[in-house]
Every structure is written in C-alpha cells, then in structure tokens.
C-alpha positions as CSV (number, residue, x, y, z in Angstrom):
1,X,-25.3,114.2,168.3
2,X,-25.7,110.8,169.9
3,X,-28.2,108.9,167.5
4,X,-25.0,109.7,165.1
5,X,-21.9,108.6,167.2
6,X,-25.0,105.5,167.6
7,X,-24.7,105.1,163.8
8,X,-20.7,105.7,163.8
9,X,-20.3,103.4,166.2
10,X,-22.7,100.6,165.0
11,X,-21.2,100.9,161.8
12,X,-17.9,100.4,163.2
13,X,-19.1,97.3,164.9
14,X,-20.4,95.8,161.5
15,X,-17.0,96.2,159.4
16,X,-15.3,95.1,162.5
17,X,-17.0,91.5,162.3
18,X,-17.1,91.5,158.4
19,X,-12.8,92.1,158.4
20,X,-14.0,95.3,156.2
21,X,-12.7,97.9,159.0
22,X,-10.1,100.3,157.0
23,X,-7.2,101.9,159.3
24,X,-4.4,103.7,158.0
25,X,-1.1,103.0,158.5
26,X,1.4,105.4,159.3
27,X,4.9,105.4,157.2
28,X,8.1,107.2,157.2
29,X,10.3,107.4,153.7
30,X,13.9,106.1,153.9
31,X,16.8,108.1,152.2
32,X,17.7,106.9,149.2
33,X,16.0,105.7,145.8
34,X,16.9,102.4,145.1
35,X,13.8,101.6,143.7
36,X,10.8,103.5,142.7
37,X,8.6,102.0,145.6
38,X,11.3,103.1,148.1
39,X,11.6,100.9,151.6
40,X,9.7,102.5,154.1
41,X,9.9,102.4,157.7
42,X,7.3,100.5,159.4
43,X,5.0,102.3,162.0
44,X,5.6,99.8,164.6
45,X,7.8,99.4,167.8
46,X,11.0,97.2,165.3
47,X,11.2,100.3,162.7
48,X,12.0,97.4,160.4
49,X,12.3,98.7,157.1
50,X,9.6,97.3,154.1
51,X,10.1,96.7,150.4
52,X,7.3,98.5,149.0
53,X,5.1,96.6,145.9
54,X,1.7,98.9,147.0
55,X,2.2,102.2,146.0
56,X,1.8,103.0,142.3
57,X,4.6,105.2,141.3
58,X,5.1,102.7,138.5
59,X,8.2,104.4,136.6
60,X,9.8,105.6,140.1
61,X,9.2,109.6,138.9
62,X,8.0,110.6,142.4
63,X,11.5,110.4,143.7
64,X,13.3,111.1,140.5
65,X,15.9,114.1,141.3
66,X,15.0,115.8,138.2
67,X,11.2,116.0,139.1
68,X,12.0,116.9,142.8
69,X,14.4,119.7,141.5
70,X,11.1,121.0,139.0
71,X,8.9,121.1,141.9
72,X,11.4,122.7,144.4
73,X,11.7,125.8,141.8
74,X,8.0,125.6,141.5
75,X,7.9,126.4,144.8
76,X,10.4,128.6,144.9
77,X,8.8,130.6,141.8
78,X,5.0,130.3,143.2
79,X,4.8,129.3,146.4
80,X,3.6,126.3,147.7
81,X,-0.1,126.6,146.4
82,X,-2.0,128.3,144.2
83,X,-3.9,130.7,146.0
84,X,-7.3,130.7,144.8
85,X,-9.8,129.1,142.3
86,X,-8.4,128.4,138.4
87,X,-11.3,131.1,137.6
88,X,-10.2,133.5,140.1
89,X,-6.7,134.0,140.2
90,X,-5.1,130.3,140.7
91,X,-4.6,129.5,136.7
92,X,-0.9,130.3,136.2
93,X,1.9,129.9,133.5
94,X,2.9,126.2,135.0
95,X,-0.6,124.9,134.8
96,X,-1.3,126.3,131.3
97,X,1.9,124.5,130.2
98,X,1.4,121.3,131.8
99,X,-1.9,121.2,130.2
100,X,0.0,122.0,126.6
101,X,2.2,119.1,127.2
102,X,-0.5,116.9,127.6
103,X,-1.9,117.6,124.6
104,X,1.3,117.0,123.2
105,X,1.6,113.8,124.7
106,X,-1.8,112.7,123.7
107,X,-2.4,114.4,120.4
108,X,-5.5,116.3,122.0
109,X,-6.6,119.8,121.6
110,X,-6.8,120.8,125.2
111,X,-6.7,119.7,129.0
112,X,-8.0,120.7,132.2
113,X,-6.0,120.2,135.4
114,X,-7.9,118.9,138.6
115,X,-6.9,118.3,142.1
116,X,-7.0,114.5,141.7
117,X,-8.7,111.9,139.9
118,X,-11.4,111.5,141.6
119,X,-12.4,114.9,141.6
120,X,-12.0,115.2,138.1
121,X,-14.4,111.6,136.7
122,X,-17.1,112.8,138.9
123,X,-16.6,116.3,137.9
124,X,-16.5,114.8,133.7
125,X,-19.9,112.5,134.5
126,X,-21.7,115.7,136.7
127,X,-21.1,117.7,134.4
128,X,-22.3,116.0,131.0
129,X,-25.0,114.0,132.0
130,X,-28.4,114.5,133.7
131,X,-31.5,112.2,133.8
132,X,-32.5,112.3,130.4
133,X,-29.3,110.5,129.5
134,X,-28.1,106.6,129.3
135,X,-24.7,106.2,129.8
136,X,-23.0,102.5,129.0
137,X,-20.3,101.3,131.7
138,X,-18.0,98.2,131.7
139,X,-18.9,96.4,135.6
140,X,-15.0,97.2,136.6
141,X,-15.2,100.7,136.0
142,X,-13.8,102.9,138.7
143,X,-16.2,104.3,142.1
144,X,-15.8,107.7,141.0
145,X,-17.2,107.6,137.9
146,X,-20.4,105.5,139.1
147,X,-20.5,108.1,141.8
148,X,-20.3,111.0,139.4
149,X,-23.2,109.4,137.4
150,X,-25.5,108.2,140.6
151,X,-25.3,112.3,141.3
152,X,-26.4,113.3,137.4
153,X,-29.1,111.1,137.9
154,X,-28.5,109.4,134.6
155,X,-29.8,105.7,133.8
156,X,-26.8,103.7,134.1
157,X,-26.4,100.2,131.8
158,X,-23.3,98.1,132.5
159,X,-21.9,94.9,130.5
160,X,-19.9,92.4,131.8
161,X,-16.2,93.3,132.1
162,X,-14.6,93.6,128.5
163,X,-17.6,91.4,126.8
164,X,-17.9,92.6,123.6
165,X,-21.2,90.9,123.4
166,X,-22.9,92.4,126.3
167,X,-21.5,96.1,125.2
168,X,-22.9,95.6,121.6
169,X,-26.1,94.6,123.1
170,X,-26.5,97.0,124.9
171,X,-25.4,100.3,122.4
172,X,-28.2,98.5,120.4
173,X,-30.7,99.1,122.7
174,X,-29.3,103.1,123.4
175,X,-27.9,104.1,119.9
176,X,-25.4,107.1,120.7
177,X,-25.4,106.5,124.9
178,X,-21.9,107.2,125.8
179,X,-19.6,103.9,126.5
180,X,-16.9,104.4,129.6
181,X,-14.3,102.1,130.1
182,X,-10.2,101.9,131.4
183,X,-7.7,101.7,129.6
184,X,-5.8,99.5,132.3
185,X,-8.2,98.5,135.6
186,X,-7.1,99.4,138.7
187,X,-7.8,95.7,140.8
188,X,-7.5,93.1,137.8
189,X,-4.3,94.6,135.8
190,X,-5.8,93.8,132.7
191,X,-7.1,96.0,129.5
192,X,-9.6,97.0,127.6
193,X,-10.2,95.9,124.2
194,X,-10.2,99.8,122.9
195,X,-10.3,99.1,119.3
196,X,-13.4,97.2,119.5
197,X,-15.4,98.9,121.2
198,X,-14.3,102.4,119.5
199,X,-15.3,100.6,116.4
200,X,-18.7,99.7,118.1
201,X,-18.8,103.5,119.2
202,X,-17.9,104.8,115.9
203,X,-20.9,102.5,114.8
204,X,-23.6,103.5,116.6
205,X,-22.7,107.5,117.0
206,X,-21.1,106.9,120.9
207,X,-19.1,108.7,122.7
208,X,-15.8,106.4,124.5
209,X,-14.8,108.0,127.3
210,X,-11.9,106.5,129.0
211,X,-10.4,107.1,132.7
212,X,-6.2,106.4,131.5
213,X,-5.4,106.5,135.0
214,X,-3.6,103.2,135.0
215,X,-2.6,103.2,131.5
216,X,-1.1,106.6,130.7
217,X,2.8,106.7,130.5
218,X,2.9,102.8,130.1
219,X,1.4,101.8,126.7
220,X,1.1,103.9,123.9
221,X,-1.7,106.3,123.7
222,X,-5.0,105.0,121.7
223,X,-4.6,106.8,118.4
224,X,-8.3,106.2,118.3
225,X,-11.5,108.6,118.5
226,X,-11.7,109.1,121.9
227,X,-14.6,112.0,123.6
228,X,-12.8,112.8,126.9
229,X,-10.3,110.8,128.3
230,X,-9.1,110.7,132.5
231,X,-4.9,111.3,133.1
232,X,-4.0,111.2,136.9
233,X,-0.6,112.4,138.1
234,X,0.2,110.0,140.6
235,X,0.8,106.8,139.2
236,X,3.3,106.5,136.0
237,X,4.0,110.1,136.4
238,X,4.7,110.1,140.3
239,X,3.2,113.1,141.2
240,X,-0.3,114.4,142.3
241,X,-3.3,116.0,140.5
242,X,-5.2,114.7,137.1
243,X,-6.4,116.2,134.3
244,X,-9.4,115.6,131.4
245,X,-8.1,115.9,127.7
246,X,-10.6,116.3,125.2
247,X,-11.3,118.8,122.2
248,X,-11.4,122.7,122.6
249,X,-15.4,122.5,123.1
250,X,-15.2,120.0,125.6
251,X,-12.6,121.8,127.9
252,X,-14.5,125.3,127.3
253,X,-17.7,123.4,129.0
254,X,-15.9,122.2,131.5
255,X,-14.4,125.9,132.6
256,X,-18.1,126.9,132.4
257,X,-20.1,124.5,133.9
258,X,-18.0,121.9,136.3
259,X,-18.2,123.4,140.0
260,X,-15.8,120.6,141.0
261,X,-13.2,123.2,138.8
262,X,-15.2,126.2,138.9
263,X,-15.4,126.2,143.1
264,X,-11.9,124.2,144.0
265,X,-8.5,126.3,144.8
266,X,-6.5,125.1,141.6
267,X,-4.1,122.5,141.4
268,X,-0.3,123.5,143.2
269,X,1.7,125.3,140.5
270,X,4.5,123.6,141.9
271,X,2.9,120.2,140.9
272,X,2.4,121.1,137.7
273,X,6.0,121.5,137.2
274,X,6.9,118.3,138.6
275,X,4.4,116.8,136.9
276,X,5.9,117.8,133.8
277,X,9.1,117.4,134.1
278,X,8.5,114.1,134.8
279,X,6.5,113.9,131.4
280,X,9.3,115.0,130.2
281,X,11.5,112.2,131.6
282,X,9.0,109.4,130.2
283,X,10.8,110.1,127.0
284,X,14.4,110.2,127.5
285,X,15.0,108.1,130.2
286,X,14.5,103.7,129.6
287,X,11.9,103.8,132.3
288,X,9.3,101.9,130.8
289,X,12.0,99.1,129.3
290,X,13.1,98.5,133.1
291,X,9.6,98.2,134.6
292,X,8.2,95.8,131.6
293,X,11.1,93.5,132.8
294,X,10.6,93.9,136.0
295,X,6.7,92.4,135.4
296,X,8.7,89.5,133.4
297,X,10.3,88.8,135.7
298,X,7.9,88.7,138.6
299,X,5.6,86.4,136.5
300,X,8.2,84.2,135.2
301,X,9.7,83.8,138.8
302,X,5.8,83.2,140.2
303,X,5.3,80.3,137.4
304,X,8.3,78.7,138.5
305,X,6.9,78.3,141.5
306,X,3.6,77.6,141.3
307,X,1.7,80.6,141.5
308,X,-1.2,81.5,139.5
309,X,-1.2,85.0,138.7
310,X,-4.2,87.2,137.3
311,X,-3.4,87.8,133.8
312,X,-2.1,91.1,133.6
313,X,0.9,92.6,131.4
314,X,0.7,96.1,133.6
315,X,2.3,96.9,136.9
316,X,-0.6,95.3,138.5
317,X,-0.3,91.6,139.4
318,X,-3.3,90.5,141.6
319,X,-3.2,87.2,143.1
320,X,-6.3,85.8,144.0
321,X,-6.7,84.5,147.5
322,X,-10.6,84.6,148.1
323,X,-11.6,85.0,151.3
324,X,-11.1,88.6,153.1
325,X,-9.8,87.1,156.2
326,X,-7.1,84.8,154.3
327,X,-6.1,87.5,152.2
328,X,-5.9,89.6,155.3
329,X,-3.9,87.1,157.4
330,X,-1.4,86.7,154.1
331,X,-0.4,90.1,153.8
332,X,-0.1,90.5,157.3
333,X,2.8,87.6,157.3
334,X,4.3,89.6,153.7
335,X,4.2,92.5,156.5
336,X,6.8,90.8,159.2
337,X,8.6,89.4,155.9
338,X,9.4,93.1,154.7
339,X,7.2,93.0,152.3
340,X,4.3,95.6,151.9
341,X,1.7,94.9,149.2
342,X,-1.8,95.7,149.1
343,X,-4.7,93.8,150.1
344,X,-8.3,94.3,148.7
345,X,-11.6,93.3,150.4
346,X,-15.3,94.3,149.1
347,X,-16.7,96.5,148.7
348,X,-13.6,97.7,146.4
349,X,-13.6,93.8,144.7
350,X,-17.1,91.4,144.3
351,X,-17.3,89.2,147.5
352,X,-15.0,86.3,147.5
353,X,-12.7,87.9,145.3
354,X,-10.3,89.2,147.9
355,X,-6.7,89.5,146.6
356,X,-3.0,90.3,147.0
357,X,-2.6,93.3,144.5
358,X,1.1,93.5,143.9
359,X,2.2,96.6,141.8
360,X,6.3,96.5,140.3
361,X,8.0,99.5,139.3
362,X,11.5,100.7,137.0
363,X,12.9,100.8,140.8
364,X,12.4,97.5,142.3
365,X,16.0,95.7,141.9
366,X,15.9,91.4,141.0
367,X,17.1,90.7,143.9
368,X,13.8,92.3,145.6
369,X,11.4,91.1,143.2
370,X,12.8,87.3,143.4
371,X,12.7,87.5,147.6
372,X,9.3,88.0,147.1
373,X,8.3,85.6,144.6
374,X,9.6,83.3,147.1
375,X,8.4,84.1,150.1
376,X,5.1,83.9,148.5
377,X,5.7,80.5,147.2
378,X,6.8,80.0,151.3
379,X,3.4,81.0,152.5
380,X,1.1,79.5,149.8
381,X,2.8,76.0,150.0
C-alpha cells in the first residue's frame, strides 16, 4: 500500500512541475438554451456565469426539447438503464431501432451500439487484430484506437498526418494491412483526404476503417468503401453512447467475439431514444446551416483581427499558443472573461504544440461569438 500512494504521489509531483496535472472542474447548467453550449455557472465563490465554446454538442441536440422529451419516455418506457448485458437481456426494441437508423443514415448493413467511444475503437481494434497483423495509422489518430491495437499486439505503422506519400509507402510495404484514419481530428479540426486513400485502399486490397466521431452529422457521409466505421453520440448528436457500422459479417463478429460488448451492461434504452430522435432532427431542422455560419463567422471575425487560426472548416478552431504554461495562463484569463474554452497540453498534442481548442455550435448567438473574437484579439495584442 505505501510503495503505491509512493508512486501516486511522485507522479503527482512530476505533472505538477511539467503544468500536466489534470483537475476537474465542477459545473452547474443554467436554464435556458440559448445556445447549444449553454452558459454554465462557474464552480467558484462569484457563480459568474460562462459562455461555453468547450463542450462538443456541435448542433445544440443535447438540450433540444424534442430529444429531452424522447429520452424522458425512454425512461418512462424502460427505466433508466438497461439492466444487464446486450447478450443477456439488455438488447431491447430502442437499441435495435437506433441501430436501424444508423444504417439508414449511413447506407450500412448493420450497427452495434456501445457505451462510448472509447469502449467501442478499442473493442473494433481488440477484436480484429492480433500479432500476426500490420495495421496502418495516420500519427493524429485517436488514443483509443492505438490503445486497442497496443492490447492486440499488432505491429503498428503510422504515416505522417494526411501525407499521401508516407501512407502509399507504407501499404506498399504491407499490401492489404488495414489503413485507420478520422474523418474530422479531434485537436487540429481538419480532415482526411478520404477519397485518396480509399482509392489507395481499394488498390492494394485494404481495409479503411474510419473513427466519424467528429465528422458524423456535419458533412455528408463518405459514399465510399469503407470496412467499419466509429459514430459517437455525444458530439453532433448531443447525446451519449457510440456505435460501429459495418456489414452484416462484421457486426455478427463483433456480437461473438468483442468482450467490451459481450461483458458490458448495454447502452441506456433511454439513450437510444434520444439519440435518435435527435437523428431524426439532423434532417428537418437547419441545424447544420446555423453552425457552418457560425464557424464563418468566428474565422472571419479572428482574421480581422489578427489571429491566425488552425485551418479547419469543422466546429474545431485550435489556436496555437505553444507553450503549456502560456496556453494555460490564456485560458485562465478567457476564464474570468466568461469565456470557457479548452486548453490542450501533451501528452493529448506533441510537445510545444499546446493550444486554445475552441469548438462553435448552431446555439452560440453573434453577439457571443464576436465578444470572444475580441477578447482574444485583447489578450494576444
């Protein structure tokens, strides 16, 4: 017992000096939804409210009335959870149809529902792959697919982030080695070149497995060959939960063989009919035209002014401040501003590439999105 609190504590210590320690902070939801990132009362002694450009409910569906009403008579039908595993007796009527409209959505033969996204790439990567395999990653792809391959044991080859060049190289060294990518990364806001490399793929007899965590809801969905492809809930579609999409034999293996699925209670029923209702939603409701003006507007305002912006067309606009500490110290002023965006240190970003990463939404009104492209010109001047 004390040789670890030892290690606890020494690790402590180390993050501590590096500025790497991660705390949570504690936040309460204010009434209302004026904007899809909703003000939220700060966890301090002032209560002052903050303007919220962290979270990732991009098209402002977690606080949508409609979904809220879909998962209240979830509850009301089910309960609040499922009960037991998908295999036992936690598979239900409102996750089989949330899977169906999936499909729908994506044009896919079946889906398979997971308690988040992270469970669900390292369930995907477990699952297929073992040591005899070489699997082909772009450097930006997300932890829990490098953690689900470090566990399969398979040789893992990565290219430099969306180089063509590299990727080619490298599929010509392991013919038919699967190729995983995003379709929108989660720190840089920028996308893959998906025809490319499922032209490469279709070349050389690979797999392209892509985790649409970021992308799905926001751009249309890649027409092209595609082996398994990552959905999470709890961005565009504001809710909680993820899911694979593949083909029949994919999804079948899965069920059989993925103990992430296999020994997890099931995803809330009531979820799943949030979750699609709010699929439902992306369709009739201009969602998607408000949030790509929203991003217009946030990068026009920051040109005006002088700031250079990552290039990104999604939700996510880093700003690249460098330094762990500076970026620290400039979201920490955002903070007493009323302003709460998110600031990234290593290990999540490469060492020196600290940054503001500043996510809009449908809900964020002008007025907000201007008072903030100002006060960042304020504190950069």
């Amino acid at each position: 017992m004390t040789s670890l609190l030892d290690k606890m504590a020494r690790r402590r210590e180390e993050l501590a000096r590096g500025g790497l320690l991660r705390q949570r902070c504690c936040f309460a939801a204010a009434p209302g939804r004026e904007r899809l990132l909703h003000p939220v009362a700060q966890a301090q002694a002032t209560g002052k409210p903050l303007l919220d450009f962290a979270a990732n409910d991009y098209l402002g569906l977690a606080r949508h009335p409609k979904v809220i009403s879909a998962l209240a008579k979830g509850a009301e039908i089910y309960g609040c959870g499922s009960g037991a595993s998908p295999l036992v007796s936690g598979y239900s009527e409102a996750h089989l149809k949330l899977e169906q409209g999936l499909c729908r959505a994506l044009g896919a033969e079946a889906a398979l529902l997971f308690s988040c996204g992270f469970a669900a790439n390292t369930a995907l990567m477990k699952t297929l792959f073992s040591a005899e395999d070489t699997v082909i990653a772009d450097k930006l792809v997300h932890a829990s697919m490098i953690d689900g391959l470090r566990d399969s044991k398979a040789k893992i080859r990565r290219f430099a982030h969306n180089d063509m060049a590299a990727a080619t190289a490298l599929l010509a060294r392991h013919p038919g080695s699967a190729v995983l990518t995003e379709t929108v990364f989660s720190m840089d806001g920028d996308r893959a070149p998906l025809g490319k490399l499922s032209h490469l793929c279709q070349e050389h007899g690979s797999p392209l497995i892509l985790d649409d965590a970021h992308g799905f809801g926001l751009f249309e969905s890649s027409p092209l060959p595609v082996f398994a492809r990552l959905v999470t809930f709890g961005k565009a579609l504001g809710g909680q939960g993820a899911a694979i999409v593949g083909s029949q034999e994919l999804i079948d293996y899965l069920v059989a063989n993925a103990r992430e699925y296999i020994y997890s209670t099931a995803l809330s029923p009531a979820c799943c009919m949030g979750v699609l209702k709010a699929l439902e939603l992306i369709q009739q409701e201009p969602l998607l035209e408000r949030l790509n003006a929203n991003i217009a507007l946030f990068r026009r305002s920051c040109q005006a002014a002088g700031i250079s912006l990552m290039p990104s067309e999604s939700p996510i606009q880093p700003l690249l401040v460098g330094e762990s500490d500076k970026c620290m110290a400039l979201a920490a002023r955002l903070l007493e501003r009323g302003f709460l965006v998110g600031a990234i240190r290593p290990p999540t970003v490469p060492q020196g590439s600290a940054r503001l990463r500043i996510t809009l939404s449908a809900e964020h009104r002008e007025q907000d999105i201007l008072a903030l492209a100002s006060a960042l010109a304020e504190l950069m001047a």
